[in-house]
Rosetta silent file (secondary structure, phi, psi, omega in degrees, C-alpha in Angstrom):
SEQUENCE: XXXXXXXXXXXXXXXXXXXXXXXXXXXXXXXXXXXXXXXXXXXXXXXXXXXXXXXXXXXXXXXXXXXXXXXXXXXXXXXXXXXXXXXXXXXXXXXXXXXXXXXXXXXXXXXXXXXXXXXXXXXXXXXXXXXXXXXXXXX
SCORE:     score description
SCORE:     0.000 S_00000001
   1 L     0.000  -35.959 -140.685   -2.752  -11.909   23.038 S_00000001
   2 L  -110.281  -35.951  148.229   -4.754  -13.153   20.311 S_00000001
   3 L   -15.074  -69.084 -168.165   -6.330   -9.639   19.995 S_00000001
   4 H   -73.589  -24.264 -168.550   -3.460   -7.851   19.810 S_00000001
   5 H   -84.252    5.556  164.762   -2.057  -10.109   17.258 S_00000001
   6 H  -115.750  -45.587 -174.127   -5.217   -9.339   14.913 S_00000001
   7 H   -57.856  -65.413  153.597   -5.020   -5.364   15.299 S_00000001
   8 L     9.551  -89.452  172.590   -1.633   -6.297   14.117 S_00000001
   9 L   -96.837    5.043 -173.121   -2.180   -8.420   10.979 S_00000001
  10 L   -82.660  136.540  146.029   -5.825   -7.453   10.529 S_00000001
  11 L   -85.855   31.319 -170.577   -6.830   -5.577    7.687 S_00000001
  12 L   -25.083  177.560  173.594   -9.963   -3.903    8.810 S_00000001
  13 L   -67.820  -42.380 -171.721  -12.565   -1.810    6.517 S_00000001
  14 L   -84.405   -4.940  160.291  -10.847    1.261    7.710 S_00000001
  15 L  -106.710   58.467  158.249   -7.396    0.813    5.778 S_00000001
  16 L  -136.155  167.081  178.743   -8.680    0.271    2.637 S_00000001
  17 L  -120.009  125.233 -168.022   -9.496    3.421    0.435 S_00000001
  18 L   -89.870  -49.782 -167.115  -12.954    3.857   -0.112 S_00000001
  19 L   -64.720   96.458 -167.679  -13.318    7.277   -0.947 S_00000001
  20 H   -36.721  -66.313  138.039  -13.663    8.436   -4.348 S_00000001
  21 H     8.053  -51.686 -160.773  -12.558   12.321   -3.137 S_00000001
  22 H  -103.322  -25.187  172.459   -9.337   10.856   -1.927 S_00000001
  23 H   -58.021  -54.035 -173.513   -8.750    8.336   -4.924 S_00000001
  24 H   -89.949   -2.571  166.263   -8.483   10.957   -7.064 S_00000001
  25 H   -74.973  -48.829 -168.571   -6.320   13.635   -4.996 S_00000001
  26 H   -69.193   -7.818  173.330   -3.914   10.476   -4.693 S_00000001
  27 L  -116.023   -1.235  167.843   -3.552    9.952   -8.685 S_00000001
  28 L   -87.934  -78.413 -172.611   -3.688   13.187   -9.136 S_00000001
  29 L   -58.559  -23.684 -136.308   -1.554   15.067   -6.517 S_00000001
  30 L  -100.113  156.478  171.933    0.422   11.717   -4.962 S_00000001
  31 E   -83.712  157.501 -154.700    4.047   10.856   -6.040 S_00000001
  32 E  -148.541  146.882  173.313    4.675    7.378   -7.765 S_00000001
  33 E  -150.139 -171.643 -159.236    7.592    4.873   -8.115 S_00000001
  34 E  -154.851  111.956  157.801    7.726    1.515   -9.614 S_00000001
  35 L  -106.163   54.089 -174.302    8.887   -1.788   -7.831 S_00000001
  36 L   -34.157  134.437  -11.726    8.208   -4.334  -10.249 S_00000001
  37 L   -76.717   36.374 -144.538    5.763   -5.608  -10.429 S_00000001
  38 E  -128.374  155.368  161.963    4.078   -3.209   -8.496 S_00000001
  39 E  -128.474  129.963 -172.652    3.595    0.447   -8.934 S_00000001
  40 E  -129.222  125.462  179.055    3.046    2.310   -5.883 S_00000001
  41 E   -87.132  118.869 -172.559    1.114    5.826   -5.740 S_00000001
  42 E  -144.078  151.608  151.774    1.669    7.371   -2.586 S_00000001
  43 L  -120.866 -178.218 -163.596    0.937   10.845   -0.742 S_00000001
  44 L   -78.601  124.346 -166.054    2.737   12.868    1.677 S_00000001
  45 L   -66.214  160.946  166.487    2.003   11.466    5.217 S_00000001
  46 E  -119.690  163.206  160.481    0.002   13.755    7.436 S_00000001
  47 E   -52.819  131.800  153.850   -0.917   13.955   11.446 S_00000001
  48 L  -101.468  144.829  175.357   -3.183   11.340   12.092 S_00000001
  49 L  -114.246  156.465 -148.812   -5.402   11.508   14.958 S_00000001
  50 L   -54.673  -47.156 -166.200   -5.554    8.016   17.231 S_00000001
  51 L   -73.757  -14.316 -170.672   -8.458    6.223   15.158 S_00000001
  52 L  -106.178  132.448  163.223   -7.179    6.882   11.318 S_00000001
  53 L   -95.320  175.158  170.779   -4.515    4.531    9.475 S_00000001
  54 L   -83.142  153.665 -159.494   -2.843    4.081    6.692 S_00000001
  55 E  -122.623  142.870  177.754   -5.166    3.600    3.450 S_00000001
  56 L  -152.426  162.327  163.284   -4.336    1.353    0.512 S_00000001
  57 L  -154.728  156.887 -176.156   -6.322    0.288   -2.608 S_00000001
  58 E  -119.635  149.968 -177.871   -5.260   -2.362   -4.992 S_00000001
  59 E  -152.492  129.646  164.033   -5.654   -2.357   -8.629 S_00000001
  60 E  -147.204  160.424 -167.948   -5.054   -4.064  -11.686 S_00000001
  61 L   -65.515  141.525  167.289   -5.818   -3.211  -15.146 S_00000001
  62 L   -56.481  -42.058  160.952   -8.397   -4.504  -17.010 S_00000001
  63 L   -28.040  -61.286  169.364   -6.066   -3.869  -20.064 S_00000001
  64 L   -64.819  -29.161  109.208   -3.942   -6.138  -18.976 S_00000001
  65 L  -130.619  146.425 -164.893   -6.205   -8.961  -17.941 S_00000001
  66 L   -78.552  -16.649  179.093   -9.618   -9.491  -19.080 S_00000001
  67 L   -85.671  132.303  155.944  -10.982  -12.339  -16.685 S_00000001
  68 H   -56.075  -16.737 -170.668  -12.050  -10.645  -13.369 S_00000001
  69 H   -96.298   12.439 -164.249  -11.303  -13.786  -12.036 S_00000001
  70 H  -111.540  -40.310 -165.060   -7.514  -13.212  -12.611 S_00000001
  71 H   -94.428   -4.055  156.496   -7.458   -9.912  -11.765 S_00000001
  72 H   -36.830  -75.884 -162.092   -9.733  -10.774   -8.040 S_00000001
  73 H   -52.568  -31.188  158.258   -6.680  -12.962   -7.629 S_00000001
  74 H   -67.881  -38.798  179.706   -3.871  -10.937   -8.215 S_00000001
  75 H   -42.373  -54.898  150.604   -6.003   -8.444   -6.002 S_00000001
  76 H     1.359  -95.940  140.803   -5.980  -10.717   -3.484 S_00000001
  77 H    -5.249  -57.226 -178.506   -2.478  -11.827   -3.452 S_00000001
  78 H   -51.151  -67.501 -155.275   -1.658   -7.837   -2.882 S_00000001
  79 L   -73.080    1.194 -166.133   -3.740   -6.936   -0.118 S_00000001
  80 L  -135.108    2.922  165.351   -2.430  -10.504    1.867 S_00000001
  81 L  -103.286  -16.302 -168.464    0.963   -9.522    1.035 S_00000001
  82 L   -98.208  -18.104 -177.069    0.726   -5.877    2.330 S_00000001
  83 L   -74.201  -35.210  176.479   -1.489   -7.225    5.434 S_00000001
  84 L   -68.597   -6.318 -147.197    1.532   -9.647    6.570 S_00000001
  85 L  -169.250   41.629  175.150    4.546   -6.987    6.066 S_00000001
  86 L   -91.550  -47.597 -156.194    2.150   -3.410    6.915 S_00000001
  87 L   -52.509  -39.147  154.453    4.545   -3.626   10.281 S_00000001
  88 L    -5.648  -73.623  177.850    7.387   -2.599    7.671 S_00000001
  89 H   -81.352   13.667 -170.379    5.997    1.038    7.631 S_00000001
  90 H   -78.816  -21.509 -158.778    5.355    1.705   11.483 S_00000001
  91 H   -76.731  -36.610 -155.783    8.865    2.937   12.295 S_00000001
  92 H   -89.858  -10.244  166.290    8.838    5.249    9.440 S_00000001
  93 H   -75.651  -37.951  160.723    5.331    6.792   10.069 S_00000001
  94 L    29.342   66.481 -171.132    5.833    7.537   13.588 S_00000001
  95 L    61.270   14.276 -179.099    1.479    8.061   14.085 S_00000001
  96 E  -102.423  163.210  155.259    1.019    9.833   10.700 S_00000001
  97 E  -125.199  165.501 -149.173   -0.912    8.766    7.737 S_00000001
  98 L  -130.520  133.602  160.535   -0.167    7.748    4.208 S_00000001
  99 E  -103.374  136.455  179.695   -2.566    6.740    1.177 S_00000001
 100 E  -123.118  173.058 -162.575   -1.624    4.507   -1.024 S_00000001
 101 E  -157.303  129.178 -155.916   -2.163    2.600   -4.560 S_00000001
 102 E  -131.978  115.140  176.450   -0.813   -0.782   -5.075 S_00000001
 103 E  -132.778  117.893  170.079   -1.143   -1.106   -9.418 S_00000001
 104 E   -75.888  125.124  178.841   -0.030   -4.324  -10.702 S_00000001
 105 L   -92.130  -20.596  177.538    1.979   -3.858  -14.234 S_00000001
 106 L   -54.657 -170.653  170.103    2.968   -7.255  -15.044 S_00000001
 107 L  -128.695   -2.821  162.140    1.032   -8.994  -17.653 S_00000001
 108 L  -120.835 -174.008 -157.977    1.520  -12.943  -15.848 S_00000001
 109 L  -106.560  131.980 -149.943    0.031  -13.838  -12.777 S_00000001
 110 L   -92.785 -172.713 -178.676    2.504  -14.037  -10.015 S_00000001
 111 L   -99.595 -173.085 -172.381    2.967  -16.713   -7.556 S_00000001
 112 H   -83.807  -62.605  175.098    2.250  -15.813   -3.723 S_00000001
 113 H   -36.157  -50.300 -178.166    6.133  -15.545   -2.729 S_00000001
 114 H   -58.154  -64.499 -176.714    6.766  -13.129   -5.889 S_00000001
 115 H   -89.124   30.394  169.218    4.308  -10.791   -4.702 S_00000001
 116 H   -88.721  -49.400 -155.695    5.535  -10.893   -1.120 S_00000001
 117 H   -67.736  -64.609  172.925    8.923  -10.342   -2.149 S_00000001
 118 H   -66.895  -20.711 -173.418    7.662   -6.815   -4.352 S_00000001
 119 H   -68.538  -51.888 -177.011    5.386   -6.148   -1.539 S_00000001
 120 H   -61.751  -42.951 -170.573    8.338   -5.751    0.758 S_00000001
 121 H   -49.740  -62.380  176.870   10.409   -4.152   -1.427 S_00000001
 122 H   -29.144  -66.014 -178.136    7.935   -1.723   -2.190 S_00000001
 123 H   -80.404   15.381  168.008    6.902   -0.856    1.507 S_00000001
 124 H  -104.832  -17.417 -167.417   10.745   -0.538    2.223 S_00000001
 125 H  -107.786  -16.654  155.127   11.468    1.743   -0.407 S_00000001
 126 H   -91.032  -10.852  158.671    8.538    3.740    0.929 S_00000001
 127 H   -65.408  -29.680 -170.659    9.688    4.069    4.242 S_00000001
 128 H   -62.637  -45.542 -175.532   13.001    4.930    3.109 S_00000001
 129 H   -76.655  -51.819 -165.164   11.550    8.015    0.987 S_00000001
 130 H   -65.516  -18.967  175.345    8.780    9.300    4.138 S_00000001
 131 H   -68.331  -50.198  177.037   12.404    9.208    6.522 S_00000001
 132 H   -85.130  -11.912  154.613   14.081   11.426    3.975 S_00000001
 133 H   -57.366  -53.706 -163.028   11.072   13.770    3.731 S_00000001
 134 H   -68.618   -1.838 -162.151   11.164   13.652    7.143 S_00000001
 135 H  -101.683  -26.217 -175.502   14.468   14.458    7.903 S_00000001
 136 H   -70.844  -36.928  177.231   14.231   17.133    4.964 S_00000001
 137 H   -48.945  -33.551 -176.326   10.895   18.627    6.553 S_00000001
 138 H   -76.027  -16.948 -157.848   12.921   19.176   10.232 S_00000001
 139 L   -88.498    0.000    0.000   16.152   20.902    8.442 S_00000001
């Protein structure tokens, strides 16, 4: 039980995006919407084969704050909001995979709750768009 319940809420090494190659197709090529305070970068899911997930990276500007130890924290904050409420996107993925970019825009540093709240939002408003690709891709 206690297994399954980590594959679950676990945030392994293999959904986070490492690969420079893929960073830069996704900020180049990937479609983008804005759930304040969050900006989310996304590309068009593909077939996944059984071992590959969904990919995320988190980011916030340096511009915006200058202590690393602020912008760790908002980092943080992201990636523990997207690990509790990843379940969000399973329906709408249906085995495919999606890369993603989590960019914080505010300028103060949110509270935990705040960036749960945009977190959700976020990953709701991207299932909502891969369902109407998908329903446009079948027509």
């Amino acid at each position: 039980m206690e297994e399954n319940n980590r594959h679950i809420y676990g945030l392994p090494k293999a959904e986070k995006l490492c690969s420079e190659k893929q960073i830069d197709d996704l900020f180049a090529n990937g479609k983008s919407f804005v759930k304040f305070p969050i900006r989310v970068v996304y590309s068009s899911p593909v077939e996944a084969s059984e071992d590959e997930s969904c990919q995320i990276l988190t980011s916030v500007p340096k511009k915006r704050f200058k202590r690393a130890v602020k912008r760790n924290r908002i980092k943080r904050l992201m990636r523990e909001a997207y690990r509790l409420n990843k379940h969000l996107l399973d329906d709408a993925l249906n085995g495919r995979k999606i890369n993603m970019a989590f960019v914080y825009v505010d300028t103060t540093l949110p509270t935990f709750q705040q960036m749960q709240k945009s977190m959700v939002n976020a990953l709701k408003k991207i299932s909502e768009v891969i369902a109407t690709e998908s329903n446009v891709a079948a027509e």
